[in-house]
Biopython code that builds the backbone (N, CA, C, O; Angstrom):
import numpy as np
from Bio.PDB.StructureBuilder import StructureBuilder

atoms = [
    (1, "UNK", "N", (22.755, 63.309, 3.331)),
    (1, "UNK", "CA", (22.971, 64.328, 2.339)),
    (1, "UNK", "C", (22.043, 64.135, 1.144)),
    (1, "UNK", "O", (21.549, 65.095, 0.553)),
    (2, "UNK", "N", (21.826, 62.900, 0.815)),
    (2, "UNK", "CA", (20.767, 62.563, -0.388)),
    (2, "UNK", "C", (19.309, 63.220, -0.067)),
    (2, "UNK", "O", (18.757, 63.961, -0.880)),
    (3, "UNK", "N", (18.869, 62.959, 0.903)),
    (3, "UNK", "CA", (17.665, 63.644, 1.451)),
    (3, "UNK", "C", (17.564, 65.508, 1.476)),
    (3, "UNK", "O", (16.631, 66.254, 1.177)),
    (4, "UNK", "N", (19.107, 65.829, 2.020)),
    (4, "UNK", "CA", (18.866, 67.341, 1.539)),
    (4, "UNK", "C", (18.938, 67.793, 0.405)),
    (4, "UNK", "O", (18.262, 68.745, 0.016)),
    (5, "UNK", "N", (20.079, 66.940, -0.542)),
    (5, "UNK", "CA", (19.303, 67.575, -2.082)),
    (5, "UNK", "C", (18.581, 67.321, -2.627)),
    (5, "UNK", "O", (18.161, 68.043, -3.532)),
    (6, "UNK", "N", (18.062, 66.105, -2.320)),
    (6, "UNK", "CA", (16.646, 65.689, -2.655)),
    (6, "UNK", "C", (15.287, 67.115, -2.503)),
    (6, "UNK", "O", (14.597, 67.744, -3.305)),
    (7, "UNK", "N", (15.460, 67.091, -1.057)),
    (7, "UNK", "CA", (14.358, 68.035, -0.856)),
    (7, "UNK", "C", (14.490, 69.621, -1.385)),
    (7, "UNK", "O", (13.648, 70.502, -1.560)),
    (8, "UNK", "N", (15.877, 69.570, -1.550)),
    (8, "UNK", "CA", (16.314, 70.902, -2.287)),
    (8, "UNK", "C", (15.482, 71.301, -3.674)),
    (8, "UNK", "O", (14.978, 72.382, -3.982)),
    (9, "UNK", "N", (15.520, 70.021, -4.410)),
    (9, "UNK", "CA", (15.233, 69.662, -5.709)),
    (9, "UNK", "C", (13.665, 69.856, -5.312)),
    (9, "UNK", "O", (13.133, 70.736, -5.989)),
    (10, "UNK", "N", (13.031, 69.393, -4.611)),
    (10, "UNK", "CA", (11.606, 69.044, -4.221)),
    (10, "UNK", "C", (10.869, 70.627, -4.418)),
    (10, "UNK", "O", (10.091, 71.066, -5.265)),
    (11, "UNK", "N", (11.384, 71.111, -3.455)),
    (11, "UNK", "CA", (11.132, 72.542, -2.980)),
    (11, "UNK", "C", (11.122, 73.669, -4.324)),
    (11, "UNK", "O", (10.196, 74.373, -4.727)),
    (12, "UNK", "N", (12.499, 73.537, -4.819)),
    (12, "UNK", "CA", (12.205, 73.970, -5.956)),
    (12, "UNK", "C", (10.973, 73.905, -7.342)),
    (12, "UNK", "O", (10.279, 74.746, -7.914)),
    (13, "UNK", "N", (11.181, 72.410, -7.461)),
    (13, "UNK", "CA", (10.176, 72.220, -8.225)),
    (13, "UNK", "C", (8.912, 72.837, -7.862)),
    (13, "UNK", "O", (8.351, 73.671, -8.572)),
    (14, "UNK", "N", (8.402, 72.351, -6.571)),
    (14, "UNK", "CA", (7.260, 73.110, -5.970)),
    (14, "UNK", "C", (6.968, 74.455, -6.534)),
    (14, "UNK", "O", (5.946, 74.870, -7.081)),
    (15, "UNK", "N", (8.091, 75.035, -6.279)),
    (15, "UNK", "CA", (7.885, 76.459, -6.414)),
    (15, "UNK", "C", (7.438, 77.142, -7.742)),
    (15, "UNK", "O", (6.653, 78.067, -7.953)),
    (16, "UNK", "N", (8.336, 76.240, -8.707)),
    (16, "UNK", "CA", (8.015, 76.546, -10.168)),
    (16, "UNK", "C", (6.497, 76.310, -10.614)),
    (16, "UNK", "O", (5.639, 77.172, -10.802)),
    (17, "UNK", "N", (6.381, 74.856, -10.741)),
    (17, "UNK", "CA", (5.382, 73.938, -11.077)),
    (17, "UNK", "C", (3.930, 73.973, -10.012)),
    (17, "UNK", "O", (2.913, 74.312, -10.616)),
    (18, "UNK", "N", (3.780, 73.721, -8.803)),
    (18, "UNK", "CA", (2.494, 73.295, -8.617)),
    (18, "UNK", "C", (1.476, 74.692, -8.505)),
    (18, "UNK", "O", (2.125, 75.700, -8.783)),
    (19, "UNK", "N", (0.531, 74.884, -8.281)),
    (19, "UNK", "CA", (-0.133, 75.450, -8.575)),
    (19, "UNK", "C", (-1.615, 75.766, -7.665)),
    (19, "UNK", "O", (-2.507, 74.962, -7.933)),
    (20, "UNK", "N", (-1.967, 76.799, -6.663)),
    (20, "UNK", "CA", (-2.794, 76.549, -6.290)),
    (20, "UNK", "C", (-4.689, 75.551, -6.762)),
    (20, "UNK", "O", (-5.498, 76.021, -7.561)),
    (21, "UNK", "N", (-4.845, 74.498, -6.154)),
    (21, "UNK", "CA", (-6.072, 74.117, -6.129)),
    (21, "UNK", "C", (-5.729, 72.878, -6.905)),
    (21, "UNK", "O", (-6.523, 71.963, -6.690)),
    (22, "UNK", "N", (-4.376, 72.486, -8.088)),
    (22, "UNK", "CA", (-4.125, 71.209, -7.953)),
    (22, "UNK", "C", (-3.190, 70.261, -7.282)),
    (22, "UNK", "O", (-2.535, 70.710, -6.341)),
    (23, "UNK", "N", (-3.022, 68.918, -7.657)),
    (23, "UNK", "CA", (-2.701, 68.030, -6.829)),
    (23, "UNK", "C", (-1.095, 68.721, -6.384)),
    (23, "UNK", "O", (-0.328, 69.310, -7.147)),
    (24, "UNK", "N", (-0.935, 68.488, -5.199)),
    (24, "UNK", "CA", (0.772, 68.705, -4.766)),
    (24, "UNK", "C", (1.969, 67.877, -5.430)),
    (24, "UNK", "O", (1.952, 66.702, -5.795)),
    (25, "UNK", "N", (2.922, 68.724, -5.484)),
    (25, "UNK", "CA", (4.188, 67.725, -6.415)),
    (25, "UNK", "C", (4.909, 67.010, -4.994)),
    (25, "UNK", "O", (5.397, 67.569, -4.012)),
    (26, "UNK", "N", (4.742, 65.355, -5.359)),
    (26, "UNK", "CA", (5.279, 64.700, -4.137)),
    (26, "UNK", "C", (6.608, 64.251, -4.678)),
    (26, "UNK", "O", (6.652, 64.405, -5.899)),
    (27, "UNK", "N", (7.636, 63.777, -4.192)),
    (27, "UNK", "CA", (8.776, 63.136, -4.328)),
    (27, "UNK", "C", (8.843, 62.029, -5.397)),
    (27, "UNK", "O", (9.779, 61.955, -6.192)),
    (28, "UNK", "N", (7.961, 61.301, -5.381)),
    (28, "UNK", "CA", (7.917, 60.437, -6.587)),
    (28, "UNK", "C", (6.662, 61.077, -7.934)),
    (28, "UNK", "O", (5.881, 60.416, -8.618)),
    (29, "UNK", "N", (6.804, 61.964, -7.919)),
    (29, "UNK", "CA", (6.170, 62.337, -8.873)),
    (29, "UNK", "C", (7.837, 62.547, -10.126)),
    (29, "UNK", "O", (9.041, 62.760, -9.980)),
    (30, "UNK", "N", (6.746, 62.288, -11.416)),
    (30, "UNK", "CA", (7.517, 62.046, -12.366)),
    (30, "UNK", "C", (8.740, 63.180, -12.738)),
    (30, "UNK", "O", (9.880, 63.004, -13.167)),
    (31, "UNK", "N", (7.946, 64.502, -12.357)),
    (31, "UNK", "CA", (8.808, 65.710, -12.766)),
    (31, "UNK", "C", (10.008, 66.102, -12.069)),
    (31, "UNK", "O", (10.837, 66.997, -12.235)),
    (32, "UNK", "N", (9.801, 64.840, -10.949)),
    (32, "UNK", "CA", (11.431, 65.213, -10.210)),
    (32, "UNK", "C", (12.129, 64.195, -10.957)),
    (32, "UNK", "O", (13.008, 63.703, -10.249)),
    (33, "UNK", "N", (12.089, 63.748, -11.970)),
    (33, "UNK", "CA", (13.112, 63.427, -13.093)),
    (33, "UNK", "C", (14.672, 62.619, -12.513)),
    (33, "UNK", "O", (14.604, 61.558, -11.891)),
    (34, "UNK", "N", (15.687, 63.124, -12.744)),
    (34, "UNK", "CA", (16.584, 62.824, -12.003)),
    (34, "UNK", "C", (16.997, 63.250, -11.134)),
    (34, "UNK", "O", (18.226, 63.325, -11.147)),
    (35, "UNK", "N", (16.111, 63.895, -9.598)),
    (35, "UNK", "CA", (16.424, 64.744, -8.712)),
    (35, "UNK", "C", (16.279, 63.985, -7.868)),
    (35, "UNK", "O", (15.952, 64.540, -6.819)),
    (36, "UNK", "N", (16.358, 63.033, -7.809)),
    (36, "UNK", "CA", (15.287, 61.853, -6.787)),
    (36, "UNK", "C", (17.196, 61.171, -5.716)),
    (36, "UNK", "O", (18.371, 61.069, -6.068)),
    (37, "UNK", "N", (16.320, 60.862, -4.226)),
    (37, "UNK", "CA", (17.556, 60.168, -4.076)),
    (37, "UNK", "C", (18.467, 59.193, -3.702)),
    (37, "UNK", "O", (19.264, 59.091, -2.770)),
    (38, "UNK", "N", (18.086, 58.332, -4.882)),
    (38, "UNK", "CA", (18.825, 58.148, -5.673)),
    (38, "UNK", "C", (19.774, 58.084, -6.655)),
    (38, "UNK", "O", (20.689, 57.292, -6.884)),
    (39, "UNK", "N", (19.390, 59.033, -7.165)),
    (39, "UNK", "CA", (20.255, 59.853, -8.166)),
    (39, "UNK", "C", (21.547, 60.679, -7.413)),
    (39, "UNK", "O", (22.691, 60.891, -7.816)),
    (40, "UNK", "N", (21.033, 60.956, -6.465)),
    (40, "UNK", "CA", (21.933, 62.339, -5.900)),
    (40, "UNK", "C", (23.169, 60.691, -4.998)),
    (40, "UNK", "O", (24.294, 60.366, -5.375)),
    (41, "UNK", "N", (22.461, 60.143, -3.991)),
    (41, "UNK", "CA", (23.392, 58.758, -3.760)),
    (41, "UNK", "C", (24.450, 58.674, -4.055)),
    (41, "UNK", "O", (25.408, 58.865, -3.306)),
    (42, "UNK", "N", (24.518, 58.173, -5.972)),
    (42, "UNK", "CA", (25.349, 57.834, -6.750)),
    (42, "UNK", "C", (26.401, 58.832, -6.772)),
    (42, "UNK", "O", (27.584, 58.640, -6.490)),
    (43, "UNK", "N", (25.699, 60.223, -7.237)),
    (43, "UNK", "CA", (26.545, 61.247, -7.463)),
    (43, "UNK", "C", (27.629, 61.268, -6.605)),
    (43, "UNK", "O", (28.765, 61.253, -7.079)),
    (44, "UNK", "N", (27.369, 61.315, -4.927)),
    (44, "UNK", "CA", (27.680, 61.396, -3.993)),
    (44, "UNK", "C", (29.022, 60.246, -3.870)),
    (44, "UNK", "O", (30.166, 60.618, -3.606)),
    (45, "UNK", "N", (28.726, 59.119, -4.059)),
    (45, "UNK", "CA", (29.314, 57.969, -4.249)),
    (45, "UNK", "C", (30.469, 58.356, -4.988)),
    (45, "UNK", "O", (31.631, 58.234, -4.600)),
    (46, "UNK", "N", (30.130, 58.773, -5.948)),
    (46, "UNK", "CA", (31.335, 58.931, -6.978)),
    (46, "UNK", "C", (32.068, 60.123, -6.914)),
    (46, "UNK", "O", (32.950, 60.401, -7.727)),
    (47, "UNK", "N", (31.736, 60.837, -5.979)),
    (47, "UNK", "CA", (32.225, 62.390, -5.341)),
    (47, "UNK", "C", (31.995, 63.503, -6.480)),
    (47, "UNK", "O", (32.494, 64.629, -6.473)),
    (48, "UNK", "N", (31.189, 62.995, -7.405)),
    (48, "UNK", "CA", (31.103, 64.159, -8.587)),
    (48, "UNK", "C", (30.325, 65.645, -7.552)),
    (48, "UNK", "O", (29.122, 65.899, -7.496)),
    (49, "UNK", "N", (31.036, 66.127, -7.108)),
    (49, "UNK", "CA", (30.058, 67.978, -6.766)),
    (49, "UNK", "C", (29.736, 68.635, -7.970)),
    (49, "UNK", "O", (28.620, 69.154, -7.934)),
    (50, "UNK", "N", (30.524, 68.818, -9.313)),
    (50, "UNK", "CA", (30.532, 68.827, -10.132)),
    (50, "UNK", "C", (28.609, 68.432, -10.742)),
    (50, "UNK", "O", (27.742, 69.247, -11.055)),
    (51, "UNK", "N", (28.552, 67.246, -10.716)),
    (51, "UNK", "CA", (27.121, 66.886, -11.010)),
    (51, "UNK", "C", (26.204, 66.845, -9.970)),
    (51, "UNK", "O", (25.031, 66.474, -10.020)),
    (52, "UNK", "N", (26.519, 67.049, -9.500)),
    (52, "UNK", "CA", (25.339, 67.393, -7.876)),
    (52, "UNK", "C", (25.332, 69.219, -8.015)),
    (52, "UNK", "O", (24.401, 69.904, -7.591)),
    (53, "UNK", "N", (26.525, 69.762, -8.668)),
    (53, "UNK", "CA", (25.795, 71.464, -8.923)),
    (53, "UNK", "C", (25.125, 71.440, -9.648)),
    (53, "UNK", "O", (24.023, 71.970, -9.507)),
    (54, "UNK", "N", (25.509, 70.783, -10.810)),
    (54, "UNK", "CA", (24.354, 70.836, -12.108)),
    (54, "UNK", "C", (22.916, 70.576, -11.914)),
    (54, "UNK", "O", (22.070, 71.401, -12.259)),
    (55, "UNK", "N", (22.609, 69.395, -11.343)),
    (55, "UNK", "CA", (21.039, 69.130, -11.033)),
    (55, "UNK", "C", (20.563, 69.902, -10.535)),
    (55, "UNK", "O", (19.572, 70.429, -11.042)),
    (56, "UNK", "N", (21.290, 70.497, -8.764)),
    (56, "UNK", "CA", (20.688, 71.406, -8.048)),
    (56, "UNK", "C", (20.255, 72.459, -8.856)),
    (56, "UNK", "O", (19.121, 72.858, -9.119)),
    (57, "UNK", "N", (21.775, 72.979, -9.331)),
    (57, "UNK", "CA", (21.348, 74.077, -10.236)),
    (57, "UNK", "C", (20.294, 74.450, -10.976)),
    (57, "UNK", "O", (19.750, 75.553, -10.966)),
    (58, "UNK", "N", (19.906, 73.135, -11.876)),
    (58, "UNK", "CA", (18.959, 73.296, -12.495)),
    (58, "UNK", "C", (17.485, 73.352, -12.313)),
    (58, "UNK", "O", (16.533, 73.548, -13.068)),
    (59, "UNK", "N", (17.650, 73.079, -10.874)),
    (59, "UNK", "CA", (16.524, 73.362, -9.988)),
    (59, "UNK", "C", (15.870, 74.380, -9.599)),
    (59, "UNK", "O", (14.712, 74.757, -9.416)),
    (60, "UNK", "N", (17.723, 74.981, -9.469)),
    (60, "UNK", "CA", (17.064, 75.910, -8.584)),
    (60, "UNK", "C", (16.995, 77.186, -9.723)),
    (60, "UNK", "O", (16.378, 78.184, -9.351)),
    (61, "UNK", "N", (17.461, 77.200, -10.780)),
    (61, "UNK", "CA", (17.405, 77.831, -12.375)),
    (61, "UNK", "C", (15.526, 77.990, -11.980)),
    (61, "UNK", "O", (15.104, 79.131, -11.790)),
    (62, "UNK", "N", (14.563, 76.829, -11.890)),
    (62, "UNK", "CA", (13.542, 76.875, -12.206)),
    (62, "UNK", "C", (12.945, 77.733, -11.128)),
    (62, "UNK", "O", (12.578, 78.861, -11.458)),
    (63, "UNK", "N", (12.822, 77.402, -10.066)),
    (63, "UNK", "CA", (12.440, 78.521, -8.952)),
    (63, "UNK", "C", (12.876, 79.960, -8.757)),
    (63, "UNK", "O", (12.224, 80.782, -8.113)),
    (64, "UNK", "N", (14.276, 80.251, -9.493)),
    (64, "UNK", "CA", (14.759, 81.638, -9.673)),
    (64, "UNK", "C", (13.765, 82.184, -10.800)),
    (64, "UNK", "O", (13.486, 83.379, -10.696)),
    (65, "UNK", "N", (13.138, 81.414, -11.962)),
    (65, "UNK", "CA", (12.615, 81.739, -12.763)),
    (65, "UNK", "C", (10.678, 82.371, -11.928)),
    (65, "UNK", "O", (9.957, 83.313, -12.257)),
    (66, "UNK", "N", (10.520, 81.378, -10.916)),
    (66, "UNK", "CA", (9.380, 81.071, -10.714)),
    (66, "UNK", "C", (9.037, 82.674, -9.758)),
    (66, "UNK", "O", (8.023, 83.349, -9.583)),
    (67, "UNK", "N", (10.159, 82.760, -9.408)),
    (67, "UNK", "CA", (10.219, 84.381, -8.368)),
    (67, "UNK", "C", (10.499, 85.325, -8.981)),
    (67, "UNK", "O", (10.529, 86.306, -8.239)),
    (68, "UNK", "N", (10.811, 85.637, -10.350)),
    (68, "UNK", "CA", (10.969, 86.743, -10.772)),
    (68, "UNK", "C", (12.603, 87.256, -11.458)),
    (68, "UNK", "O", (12.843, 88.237, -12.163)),
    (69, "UNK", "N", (13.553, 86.186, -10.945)),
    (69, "UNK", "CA", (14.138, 86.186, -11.691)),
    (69, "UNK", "C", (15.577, 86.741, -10.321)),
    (69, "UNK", "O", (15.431, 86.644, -9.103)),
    (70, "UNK", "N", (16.559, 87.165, -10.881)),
    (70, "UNK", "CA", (17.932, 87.943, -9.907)),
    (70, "UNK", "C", (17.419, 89.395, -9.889)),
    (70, "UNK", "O", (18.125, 90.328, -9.506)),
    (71, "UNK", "N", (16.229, 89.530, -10.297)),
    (71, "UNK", "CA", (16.179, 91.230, -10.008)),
    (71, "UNK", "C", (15.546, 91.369, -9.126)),
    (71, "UNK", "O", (15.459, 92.523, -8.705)),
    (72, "UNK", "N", (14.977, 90.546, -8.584)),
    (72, "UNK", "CA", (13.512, 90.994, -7.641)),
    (72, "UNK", "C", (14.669, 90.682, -6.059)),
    (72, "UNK", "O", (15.888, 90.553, -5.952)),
    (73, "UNK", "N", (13.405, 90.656, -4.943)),
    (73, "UNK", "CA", (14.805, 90.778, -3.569)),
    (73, "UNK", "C", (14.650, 89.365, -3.077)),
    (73, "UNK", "O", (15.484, 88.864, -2.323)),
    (74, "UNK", "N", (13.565, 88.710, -3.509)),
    (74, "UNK", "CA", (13.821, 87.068, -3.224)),
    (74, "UNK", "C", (15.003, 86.107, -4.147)),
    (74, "UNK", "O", (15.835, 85.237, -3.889)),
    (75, "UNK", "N", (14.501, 86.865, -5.391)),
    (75, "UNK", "CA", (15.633, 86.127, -6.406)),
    (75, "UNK", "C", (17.468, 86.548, -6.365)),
    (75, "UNK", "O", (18.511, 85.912, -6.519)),
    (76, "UNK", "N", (17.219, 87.503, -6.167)),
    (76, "UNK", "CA", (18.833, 87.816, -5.549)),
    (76, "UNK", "C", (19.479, 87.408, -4.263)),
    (76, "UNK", "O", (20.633, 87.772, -4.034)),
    (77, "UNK", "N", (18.871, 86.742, -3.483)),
    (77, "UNK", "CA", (18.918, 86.175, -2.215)),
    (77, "UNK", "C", (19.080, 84.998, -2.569)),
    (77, "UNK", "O", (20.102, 84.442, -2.165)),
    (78, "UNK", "N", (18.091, 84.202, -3.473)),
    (78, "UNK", "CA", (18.604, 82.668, -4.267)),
    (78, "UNK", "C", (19.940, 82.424, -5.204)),
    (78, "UNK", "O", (20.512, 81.350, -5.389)),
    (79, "UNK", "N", (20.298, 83.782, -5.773)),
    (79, "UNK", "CA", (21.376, 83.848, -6.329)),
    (79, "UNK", "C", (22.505, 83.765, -5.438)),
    (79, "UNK", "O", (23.483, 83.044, -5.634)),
    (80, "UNK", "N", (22.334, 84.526, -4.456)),
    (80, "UNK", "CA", (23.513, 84.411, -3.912)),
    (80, "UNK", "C", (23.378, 83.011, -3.171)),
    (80, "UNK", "O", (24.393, 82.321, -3.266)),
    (81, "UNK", "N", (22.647, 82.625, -2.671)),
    (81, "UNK", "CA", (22.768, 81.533, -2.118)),
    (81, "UNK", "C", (22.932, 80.248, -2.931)),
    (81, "UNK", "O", (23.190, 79.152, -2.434)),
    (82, "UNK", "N", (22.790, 80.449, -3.977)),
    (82, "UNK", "CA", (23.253, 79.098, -5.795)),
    (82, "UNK", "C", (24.693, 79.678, -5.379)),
    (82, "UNK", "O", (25.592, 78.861, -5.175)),
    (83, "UNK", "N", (24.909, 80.818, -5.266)),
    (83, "UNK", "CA", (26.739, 80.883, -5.764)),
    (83, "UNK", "C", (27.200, 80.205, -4.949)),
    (83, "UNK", "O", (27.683, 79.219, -5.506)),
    (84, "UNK", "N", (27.379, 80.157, -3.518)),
    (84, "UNK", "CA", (27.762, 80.002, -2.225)),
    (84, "UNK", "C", (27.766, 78.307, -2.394)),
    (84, "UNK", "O", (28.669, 77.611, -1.930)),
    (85, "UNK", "N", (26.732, 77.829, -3.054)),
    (85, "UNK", "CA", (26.552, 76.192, -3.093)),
    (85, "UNK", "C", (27.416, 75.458, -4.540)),
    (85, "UNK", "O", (27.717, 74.282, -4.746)),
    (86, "UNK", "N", (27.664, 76.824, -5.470)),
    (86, "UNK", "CA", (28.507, 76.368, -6.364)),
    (86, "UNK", "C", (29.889, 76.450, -6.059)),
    (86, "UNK", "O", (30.501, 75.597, -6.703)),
    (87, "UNK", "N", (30.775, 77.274, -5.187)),
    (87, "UNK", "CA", (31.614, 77.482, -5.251)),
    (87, "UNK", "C", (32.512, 75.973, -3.870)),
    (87, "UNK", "O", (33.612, 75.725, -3.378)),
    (88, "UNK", "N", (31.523, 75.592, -3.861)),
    (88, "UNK", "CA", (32.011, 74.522, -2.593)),
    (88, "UNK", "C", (32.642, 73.609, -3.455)),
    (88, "UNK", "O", (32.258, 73.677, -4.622)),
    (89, "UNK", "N", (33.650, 72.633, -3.156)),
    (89, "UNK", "CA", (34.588, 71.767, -4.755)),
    (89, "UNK", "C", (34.803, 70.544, -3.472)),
    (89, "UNK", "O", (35.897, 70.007, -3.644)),
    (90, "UNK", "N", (34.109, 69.999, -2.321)),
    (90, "UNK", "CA", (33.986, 68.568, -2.012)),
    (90, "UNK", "C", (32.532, 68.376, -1.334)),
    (90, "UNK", "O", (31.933, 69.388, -0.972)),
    (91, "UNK", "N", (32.103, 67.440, -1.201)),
    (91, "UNK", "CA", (30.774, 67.125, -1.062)),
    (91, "UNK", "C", (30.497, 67.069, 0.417)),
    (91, "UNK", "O", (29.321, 66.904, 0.740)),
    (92, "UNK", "N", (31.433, 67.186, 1.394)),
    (92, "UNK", "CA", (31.427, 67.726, 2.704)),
    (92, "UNK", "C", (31.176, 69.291, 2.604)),
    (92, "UNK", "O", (30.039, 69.428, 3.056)),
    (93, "UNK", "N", (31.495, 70.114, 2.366)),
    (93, "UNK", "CA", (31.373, 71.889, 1.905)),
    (93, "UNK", "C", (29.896, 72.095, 0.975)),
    (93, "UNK", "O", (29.231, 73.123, 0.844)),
    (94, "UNK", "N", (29.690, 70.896, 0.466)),
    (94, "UNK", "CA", (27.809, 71.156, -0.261)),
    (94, "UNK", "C", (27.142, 71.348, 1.046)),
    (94, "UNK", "O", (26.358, 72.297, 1.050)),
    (95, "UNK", "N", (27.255, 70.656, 2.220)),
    (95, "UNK", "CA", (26.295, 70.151, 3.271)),
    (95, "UNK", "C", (25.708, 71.996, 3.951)),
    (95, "UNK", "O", (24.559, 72.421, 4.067)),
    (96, "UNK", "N", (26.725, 72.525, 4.194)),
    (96, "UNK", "CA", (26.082, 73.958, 4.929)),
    (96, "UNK", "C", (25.077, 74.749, 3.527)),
    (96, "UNK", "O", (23.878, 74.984, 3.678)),
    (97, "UNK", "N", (25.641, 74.991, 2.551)),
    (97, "UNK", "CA", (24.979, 75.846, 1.730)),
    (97, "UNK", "C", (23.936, 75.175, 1.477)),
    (97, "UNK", "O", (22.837, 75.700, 1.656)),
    (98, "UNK", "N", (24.017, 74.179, 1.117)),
    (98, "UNK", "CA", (22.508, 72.959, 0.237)),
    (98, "UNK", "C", (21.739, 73.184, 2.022)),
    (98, "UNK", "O", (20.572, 73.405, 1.698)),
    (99, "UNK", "N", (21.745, 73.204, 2.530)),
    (99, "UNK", "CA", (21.324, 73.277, 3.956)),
    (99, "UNK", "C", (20.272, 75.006, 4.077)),
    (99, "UNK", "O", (19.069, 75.240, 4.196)),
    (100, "UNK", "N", (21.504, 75.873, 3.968)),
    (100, "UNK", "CA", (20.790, 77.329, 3.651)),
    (100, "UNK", "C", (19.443, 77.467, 2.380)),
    (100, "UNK", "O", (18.371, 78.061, 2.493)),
    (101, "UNK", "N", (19.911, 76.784, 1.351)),
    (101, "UNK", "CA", (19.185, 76.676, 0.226)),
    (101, "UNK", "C", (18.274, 76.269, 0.375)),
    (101, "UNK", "O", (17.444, 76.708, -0.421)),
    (102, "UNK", "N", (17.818, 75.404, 1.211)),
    (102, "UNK", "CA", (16.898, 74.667, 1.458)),
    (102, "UNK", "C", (15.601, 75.144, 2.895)),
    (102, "UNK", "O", (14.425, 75.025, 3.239)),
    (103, "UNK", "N", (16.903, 75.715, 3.278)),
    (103, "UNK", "CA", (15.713, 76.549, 4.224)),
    (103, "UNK", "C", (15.034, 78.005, 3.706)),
    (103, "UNK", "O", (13.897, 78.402, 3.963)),
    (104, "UNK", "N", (15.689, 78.436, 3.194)),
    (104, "UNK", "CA", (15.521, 79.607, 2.116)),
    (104, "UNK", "C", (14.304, 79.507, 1.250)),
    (104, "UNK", "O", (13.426, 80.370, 1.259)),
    (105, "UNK", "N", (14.272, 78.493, 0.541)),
    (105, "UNK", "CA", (13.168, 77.599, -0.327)),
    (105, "UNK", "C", (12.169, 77.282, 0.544)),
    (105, "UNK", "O", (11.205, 77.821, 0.001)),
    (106, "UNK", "N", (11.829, 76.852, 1.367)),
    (106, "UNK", "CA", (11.296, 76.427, 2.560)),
    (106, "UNK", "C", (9.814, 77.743, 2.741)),
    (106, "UNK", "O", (8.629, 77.934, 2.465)),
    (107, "UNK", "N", (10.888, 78.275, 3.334)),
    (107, "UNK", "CA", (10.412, 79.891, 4.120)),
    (107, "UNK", "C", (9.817, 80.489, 2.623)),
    (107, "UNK", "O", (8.745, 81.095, 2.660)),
    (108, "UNK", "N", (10.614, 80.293, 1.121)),
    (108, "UNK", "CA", (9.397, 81.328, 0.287)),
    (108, "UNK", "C", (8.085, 80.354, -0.054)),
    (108, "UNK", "O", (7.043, 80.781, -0.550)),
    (109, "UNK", "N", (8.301, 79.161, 0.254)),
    (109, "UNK", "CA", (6.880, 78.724, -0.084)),
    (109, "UNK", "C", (5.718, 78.793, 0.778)),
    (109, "UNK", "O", (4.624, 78.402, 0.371)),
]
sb = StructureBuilder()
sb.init_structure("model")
sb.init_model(0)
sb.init_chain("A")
sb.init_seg("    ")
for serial, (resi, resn, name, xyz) in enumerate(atoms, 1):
    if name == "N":
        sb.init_residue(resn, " ", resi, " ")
    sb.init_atom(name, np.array(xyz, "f"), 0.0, 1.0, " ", f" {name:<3s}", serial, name[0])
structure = sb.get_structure()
């Protein structure tokens, strides 16, 4: 599970941040901040979903930004698919949506 929100987080960033013709954003690059997983591990550990929405979230906040926002037909497709991953309340029920999210992210890059 650390690895899918990891790459959740990854993907996103991507989307926001890199930029054709420079270097690619890799996993240990600095700007995945506390998205790394590790971070997500702990969360996990301690069953917070609670703080495993927030990070994602804020991830995926940046890539909703990076597409145009909930108005356009990619960004309303990420919206609904953030709700679907927020509304899950144990860290077994993150696994399908963070799963969709991630393939979703995937396919717009």
């Amino acid at each position: 599970m650390e690895l899918l929100l990891e790459t959740v987080a990854l993907y996103s960033l991507k989307l926001a941040y890199e930029t054709e013709g420079h270097s690619p954003i890799l996993r240990d690059d600095p700007l995945m901040g506390g998205c790394d997983r590790e971070v997500f591990g702990l969360l996990i550990r301690r069953g917070d979903v609670a703080g495993i929405q927030d990070e994602i979230g804020r991830c995926l906040n940046l890539a909703l930004g990076a597409i145009g926002g909930v108005d356009t037909v990619l960004g309303r497709e990420l919206g609904r698919l953030a709700a679907d991953l927020n509304a899950m309340q144990t860290i077994e029920g993150l696994y399908a949506p963070t799963t969709k999210v991630r393939d979703y992210l995937r396919d717009v890059l």
